[in-house]
Backbone as CSV, one residue per row, in Angstrom:
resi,resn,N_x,N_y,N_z,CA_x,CA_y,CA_z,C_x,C_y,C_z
1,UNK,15.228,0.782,-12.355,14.248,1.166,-11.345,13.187,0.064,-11.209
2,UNK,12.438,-0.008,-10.020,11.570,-1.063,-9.632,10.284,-0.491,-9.414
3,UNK,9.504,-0.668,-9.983,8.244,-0.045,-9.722,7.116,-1.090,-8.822
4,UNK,6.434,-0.873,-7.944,6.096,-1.825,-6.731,4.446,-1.133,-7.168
5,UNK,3.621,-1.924,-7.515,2.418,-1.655,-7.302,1.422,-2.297,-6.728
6,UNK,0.477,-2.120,-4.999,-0.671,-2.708,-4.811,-2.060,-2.062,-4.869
7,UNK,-2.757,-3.195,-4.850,-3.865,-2.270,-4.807,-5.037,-3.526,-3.851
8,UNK,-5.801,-2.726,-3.011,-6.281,-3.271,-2.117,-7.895,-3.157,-1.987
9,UNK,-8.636,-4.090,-2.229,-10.319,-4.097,-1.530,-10.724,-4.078,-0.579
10,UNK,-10.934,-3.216,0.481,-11.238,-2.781,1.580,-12.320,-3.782,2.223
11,UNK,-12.645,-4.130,3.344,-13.908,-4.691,3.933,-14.787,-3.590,4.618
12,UNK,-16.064,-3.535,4.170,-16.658,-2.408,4.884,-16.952,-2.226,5.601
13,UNK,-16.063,-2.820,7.218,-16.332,-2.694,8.280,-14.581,-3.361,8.769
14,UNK,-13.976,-2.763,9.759,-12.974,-3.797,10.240,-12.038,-2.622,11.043
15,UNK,-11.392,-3.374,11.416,-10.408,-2.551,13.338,-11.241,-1.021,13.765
16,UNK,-12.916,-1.677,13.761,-13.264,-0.383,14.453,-13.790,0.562,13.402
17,UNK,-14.034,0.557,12.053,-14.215,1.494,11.183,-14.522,1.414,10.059
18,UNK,-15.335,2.078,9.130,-15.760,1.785,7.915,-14.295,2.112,6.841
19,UNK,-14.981,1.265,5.142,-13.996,1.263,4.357,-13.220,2.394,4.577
20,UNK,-14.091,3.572,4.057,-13.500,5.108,3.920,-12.169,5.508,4.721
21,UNK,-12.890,5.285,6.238,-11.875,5.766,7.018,-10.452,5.035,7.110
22,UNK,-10.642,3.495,6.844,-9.495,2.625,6.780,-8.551,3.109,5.738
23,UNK,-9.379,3.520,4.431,-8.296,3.855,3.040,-7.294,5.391,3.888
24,UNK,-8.244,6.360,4.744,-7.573,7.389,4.741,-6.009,6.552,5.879
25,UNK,-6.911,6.286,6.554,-5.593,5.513,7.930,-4.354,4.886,7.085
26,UNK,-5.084,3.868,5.776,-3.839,3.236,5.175,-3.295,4.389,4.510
27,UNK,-3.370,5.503,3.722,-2.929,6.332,3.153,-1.959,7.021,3.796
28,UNK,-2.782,7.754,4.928,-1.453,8.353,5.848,-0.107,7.158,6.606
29,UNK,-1.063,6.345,6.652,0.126,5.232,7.385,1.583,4.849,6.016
30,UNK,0.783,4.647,4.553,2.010,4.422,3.824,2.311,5.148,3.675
31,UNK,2.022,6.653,3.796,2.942,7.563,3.267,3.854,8.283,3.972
32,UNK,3.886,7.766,4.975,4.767,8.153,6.831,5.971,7.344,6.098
33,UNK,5.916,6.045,5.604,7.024,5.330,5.371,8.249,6.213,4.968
34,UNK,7.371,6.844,3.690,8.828,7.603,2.995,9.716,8.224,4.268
35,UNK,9.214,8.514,5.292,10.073,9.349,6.445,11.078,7.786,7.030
36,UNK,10.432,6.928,7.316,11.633,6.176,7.524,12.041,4.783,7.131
37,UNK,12.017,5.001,5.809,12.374,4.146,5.004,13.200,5.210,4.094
38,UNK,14.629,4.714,3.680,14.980,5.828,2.676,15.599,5.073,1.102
39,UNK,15.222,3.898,1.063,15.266,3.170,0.038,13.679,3.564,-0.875
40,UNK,12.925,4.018,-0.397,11.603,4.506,-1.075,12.436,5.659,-1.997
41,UNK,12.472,5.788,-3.058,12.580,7.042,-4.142,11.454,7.537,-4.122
42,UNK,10.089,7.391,-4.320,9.004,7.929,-4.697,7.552,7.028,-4.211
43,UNK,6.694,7.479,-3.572,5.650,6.458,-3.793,4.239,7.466,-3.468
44,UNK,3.182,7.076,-3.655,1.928,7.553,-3.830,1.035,7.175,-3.612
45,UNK,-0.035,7.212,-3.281,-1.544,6.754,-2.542,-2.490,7.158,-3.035
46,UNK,-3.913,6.492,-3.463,-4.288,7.292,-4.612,-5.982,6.194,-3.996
47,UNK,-6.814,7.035,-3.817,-8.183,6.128,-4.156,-9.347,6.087,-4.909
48,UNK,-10.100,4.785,-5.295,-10.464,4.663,-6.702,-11.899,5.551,-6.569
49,UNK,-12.288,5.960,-7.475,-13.670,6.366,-8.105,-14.042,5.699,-8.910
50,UNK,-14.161,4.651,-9.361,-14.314,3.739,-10.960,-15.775,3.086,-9.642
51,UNK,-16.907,3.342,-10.298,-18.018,1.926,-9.941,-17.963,0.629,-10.314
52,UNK,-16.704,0.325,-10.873,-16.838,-1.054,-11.329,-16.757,-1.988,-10.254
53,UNK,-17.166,-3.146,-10.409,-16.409,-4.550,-9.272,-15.723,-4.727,-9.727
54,UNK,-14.820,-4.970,-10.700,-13.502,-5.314,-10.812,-12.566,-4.341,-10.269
55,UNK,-12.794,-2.775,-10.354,-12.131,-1.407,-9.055,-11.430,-2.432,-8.125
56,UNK,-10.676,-1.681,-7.341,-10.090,-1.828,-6.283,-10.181,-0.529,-5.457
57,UNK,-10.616,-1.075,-3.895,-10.445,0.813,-3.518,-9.286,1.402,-3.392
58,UNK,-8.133,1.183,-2.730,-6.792,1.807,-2.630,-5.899,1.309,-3.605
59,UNK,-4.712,2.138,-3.753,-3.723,1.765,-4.514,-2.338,2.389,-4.229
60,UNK,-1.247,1.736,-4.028,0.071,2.168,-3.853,1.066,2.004,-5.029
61,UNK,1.595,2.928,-5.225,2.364,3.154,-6.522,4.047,3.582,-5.859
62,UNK,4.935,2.889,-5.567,6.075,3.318,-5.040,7.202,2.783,-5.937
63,UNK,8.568,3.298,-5.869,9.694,3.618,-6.468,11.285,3.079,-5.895
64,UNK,11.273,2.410,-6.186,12.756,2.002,-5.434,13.936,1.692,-6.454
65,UNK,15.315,1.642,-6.356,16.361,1.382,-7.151,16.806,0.242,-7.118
66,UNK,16.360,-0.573,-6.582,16.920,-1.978,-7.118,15.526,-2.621,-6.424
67,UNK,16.151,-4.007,-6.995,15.395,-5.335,-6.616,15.579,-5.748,-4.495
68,UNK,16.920,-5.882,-4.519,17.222,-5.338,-3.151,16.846,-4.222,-2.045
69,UNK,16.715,-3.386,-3.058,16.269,-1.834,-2.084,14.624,-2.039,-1.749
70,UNK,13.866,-3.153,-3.103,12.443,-3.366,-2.625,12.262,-4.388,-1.377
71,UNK,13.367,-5.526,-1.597,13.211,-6.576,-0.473,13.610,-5.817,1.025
72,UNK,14.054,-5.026,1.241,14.674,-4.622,2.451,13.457,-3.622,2.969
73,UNK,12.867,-2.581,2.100,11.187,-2.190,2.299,10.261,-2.879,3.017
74,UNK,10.120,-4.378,2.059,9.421,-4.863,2.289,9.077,-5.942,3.701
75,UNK,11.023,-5.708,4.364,11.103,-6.346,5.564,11.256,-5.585,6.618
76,UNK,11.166,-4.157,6.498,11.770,-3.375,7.429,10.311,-3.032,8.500
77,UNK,10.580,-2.756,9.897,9.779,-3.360,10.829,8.670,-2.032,10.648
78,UNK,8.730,-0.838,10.252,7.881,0.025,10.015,6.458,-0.625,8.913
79,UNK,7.145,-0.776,7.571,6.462,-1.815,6.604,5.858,-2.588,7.226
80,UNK,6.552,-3.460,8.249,5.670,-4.853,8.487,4.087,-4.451,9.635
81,UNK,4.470,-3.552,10.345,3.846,-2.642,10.737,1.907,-2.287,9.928
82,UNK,2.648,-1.487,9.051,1.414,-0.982,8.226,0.888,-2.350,7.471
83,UNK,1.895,-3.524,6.572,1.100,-5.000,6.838,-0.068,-5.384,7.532
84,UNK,0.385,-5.337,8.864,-0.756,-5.811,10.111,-1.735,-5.713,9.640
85,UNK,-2.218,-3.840,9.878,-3.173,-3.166,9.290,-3.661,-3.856,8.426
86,UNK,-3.112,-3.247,7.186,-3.718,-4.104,5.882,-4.348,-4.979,5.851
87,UNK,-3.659,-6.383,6.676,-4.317,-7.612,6.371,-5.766,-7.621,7.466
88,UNK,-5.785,-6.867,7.948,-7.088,-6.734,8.980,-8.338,-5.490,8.276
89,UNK,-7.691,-5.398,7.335,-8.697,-4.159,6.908,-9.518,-5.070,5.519
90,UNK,-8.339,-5.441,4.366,-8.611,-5.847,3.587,-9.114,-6.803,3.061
91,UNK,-10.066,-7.405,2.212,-10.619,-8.450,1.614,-10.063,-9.134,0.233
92,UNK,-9.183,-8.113,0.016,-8.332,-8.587,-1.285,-7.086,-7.630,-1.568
93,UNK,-6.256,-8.336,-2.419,-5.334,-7.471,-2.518,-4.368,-8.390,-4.135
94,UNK,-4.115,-7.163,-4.729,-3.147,-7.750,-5.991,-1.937,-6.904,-5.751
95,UNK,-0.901,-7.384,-6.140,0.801,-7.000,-6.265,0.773,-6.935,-7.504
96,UNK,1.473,-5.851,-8.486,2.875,-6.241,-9.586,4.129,-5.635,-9.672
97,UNK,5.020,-6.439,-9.449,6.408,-5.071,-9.230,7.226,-5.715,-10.594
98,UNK,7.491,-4.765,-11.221,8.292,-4.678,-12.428,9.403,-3.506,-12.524
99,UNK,10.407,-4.048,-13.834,11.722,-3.279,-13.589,11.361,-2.266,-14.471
100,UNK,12.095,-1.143,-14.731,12.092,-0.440,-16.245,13.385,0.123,-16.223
């Protein structure tokens, strides 16, 4: 199994809207995927409460069966889609995808 994790720093202002509302937009937007993407096994949306600066505000936690089943996710035109978004919302962003 492939476990895909990001997590994203919001800008507090951007396409029209504060952080808050962007995390809910990205939330519902990744979690539409599972409907048409069916290489997703599992994935989750989750946002931070930690006051730290090192925090991140959003975070995606998703599930796929191979290394392949993540690359084809990650190209499929829905995904690239919610991308856009992202990169217009966000000020930072970390990846780690690992096997188990």
């Amino acid at each position: 199994m492939i476990k895909h994790i990001v997590m994203w720093k919001l800008k507090e202002h951007a396409a029209g809207a504060g952080a808050q509302e962007n995390a809910r937009i990205l939330k519902t937007r990744l979690l539409e995927l599972k409907d048409s993407i069916p290489h997703i096994k599992e994935i989750e949306v989750g946002f931070n409460f930690n006051p730290s600066e090192a925090a991140c505000d959003v975070v995606l936690y998703s599930v796929f069966e191979s290394r392949d089943d993540l690359e084809t996710y990650q190209k499929h035109p829905e995904h690239r889609k919610v991308v856009g978004f992202v990169n217009e919302i966000r000020s930072d962003r970390h990846v780690v995808d690992y096997e188990t």
